[in-house]
C-alpha positions in Angstrom: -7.9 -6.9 16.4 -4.8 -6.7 18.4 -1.9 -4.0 17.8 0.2 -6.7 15.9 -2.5 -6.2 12.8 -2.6 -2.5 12.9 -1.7 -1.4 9.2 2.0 0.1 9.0 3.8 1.9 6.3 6.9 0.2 5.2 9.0 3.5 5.7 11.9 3.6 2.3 14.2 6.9 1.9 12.9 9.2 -1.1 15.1 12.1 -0.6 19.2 12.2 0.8 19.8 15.5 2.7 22.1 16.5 0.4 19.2 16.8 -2.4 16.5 18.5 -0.3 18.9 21.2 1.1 20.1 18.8 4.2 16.8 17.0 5.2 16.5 13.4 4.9 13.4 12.0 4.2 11.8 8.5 4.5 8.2 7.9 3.1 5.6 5.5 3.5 2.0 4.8 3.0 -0.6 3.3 5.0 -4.5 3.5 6.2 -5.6 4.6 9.7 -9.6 4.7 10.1 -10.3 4.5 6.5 -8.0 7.9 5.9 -5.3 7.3 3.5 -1.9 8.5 4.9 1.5 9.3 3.5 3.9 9.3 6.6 6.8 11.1 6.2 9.6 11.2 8.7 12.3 14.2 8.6 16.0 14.0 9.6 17.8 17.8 10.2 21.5 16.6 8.8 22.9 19.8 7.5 20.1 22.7 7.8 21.0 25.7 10.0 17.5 27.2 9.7 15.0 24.9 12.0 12.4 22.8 9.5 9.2 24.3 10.9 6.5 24.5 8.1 6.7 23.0 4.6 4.1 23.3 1.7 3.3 19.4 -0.3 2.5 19.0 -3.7 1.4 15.9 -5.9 1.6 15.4 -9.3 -1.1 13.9 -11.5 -0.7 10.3 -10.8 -2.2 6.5 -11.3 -4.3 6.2 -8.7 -5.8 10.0 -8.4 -4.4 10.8 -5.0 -3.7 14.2 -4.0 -3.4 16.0 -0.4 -6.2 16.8 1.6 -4.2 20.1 3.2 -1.0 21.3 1.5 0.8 22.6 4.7 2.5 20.4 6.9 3.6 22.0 10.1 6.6 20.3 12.4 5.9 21.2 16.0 8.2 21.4 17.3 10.4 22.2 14.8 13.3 20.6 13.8 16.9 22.1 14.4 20.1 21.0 13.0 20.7 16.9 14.4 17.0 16.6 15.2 14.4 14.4 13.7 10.4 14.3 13.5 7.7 13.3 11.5 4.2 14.4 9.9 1.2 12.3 8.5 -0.6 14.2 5.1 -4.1 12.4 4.8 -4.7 11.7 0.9 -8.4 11.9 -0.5 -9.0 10.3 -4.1 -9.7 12.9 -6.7 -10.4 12.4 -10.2 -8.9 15.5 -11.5 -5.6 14.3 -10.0 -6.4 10.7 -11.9 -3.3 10.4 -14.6 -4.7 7.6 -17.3 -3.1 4.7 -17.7 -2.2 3.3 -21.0 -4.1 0.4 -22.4 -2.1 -2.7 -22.0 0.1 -1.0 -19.6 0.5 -2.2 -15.8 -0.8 1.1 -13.9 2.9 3.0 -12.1 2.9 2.8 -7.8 5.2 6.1 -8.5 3.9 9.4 -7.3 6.0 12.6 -8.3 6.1 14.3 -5.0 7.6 18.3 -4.5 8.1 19.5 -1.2 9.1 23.2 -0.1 10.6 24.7 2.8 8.9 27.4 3.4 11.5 28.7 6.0 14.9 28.3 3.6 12.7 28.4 0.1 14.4 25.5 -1.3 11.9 22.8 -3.1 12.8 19.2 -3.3 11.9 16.5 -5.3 11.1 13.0 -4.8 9.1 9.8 -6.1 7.5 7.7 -3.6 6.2 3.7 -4.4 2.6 3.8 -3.3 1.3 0.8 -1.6 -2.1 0.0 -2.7 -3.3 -1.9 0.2 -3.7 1.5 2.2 -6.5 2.2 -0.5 -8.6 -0.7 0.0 -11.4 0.1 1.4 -14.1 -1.2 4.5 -16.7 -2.4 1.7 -14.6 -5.1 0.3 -16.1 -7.8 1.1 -18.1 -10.1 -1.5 -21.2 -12.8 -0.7 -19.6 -15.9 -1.1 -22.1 -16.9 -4.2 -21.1 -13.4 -5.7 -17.6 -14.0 -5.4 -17.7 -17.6 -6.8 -19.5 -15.7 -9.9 -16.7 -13.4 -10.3 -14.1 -15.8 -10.2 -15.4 -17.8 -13.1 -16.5 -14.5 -15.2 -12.3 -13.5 -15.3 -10.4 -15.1 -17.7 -7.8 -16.8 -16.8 -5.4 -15.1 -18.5 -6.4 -12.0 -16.9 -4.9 -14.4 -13.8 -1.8 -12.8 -12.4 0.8 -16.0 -10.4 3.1 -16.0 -8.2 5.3 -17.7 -5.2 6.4 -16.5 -2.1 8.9 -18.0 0.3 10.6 -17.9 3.1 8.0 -16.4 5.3 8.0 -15.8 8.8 5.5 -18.3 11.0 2.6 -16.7 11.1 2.5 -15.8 7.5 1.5 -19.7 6.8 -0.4 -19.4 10.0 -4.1 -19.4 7.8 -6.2 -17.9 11.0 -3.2 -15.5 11.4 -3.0 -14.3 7.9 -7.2 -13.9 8.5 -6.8 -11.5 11.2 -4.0 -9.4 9.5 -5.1 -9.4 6.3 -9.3 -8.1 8.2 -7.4 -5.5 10.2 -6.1 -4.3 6.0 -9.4 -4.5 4.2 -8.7 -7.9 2.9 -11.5 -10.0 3.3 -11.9 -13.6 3.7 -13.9 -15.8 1.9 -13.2 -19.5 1.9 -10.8 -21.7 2.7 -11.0 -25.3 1.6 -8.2 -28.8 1.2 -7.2 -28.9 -1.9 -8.3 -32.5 -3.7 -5.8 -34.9 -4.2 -3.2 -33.1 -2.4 -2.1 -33.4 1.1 -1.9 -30.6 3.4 -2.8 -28.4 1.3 -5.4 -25.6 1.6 -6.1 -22.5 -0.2 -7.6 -19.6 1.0 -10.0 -17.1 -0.8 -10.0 -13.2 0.0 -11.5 -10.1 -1.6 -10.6 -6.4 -1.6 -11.8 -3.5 -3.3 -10.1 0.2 -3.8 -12.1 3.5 -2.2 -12.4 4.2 -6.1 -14.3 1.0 -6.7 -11.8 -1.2 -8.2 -12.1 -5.3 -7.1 -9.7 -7.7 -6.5 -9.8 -11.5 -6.1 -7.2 -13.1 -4.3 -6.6 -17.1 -4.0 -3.6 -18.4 -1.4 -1.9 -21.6 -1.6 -0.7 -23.5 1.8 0.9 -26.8 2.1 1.8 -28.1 5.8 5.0 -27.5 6.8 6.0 -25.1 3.9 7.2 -21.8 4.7 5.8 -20.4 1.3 2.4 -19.9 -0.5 1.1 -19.5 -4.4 -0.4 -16.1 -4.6 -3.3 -15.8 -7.5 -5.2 -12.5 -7.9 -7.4 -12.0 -10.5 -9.5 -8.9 -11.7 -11.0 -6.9 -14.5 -9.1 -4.0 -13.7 -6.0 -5.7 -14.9 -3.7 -2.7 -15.4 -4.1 -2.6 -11.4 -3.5 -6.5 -11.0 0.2 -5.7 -10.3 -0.1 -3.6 -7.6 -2.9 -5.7 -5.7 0.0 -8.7 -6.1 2.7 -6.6 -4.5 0.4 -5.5 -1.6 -0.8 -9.4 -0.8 3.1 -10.1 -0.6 3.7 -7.1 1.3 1.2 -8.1 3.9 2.6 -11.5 3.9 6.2 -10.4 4.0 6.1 -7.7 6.6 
């Protein structure tokens, strides 16, 4: 799998330096080697005291992730106009699981506090996780089992969308293949759809490191820079989130 594929975070500011006693901070999410990562890159604006060592803490959240080690240390460390940036590896932990309401799409938030050990000050933040840094290596489904699946979910446990104006190799079906493999999504089928030409859709399969499946269907047509996304799956609370990380993928 070439570079190109290699899962990234999409990096979005959490906290303006003027909240988090001058440090800017951008957050992002992503897997490396089946360790789930929240990258976090710092920005010295307006501290006088170098950022060397800060203490992370999660709060109870959808998806049960908390940090492995609470310390993060910034080596070297960062002095007024300087910038750097740590990865906190995240392990699944029921404890930390916060329940989601029945009928109620599960939150990507996650309540994040940060402290500065140096200066004292704590900071605040919520970060948008992105759910296809939990999918995990095991994924993939047997083609028969998969087709079992598929017909076992209601369809209105089916969750639609469209997405256009997307780059080349996004309608690219042996490109989208590789990305989506190099991000635990797995392919399954592809085949023309009947009575329609040019069009093809695409079948994929994912499944959390907690165990939760997801069932994906894409939607080509020649020469369109768009596709129909379709995911369906029992744990439909989560259903959201697996749609926004499919468009992510396809997106970025």
């Amino acid at each position: 799998v070439g570079d190109s594929y290699e899962p990234k975070a999409v990096m979005t500011q959490v906290c303006a330096a003027d909240k988090s006693g001058g440090v800017n901070i951008m957050a992002g999410f992503r897997q490396v080697q089946n360790t789930i990562k929240l990258e976090l890159n710092f920005e010295n604006i307006g501290s006088a005291i170098p950022v060397s060592s800060l203490a992370i803490q999660l709060n109870k959240n959808a998806l049960g992730l908390s940090p492995v080690k609470q310390q993060i240390v910034l080596n070297p460390p960062l002095a007024q106009g300087s910038s750097g940036s740590a990865a906190v590896d995240l392990a699944v932990t029921p404890a930390m699981l916060a329940p989601v309401p029945d009928g109620q799409p599960a939150s990507p938030q996650i309540q994040i506090a940060i402290k500065n050990m140096a200066s004292g000050a704590v900071f605040y933040f919520a970060a948008a996780f992105a759910l296809e840094a939990m999918f995990g290596a095991d994924g993939a489904l047997e083609r028969t089992a998969f087709i079992e699946q598929w017909k076992s979910i209601e369809d209105r446990k089916e969750l639609f969308g469209t997405l256009s104006d997307l780059p080349p190799a996004s309608v690219n079906i042996e490109q989208v293949i590789a990305k989506f493999a190099a991000n635990h999504v797995f392919f399954i089928a592809r085949r023309p759809v009947p009575n329609a030409e040019g069009q093809e859709v695409v079948y994929f399969s994912m499944k959390t490191v907690s165990g939760m499946e997801f069932l994906c269907e894409l939607t080509f047509k020649a020469g369109v820079n768009a596709t129909k996304v379709c995911i369906k799956t029992q744990n439909v609370s989560y259903g959201p989130l697996a749609k926004v990380a499919i468009e992510s993928l396809l997106r970025n």
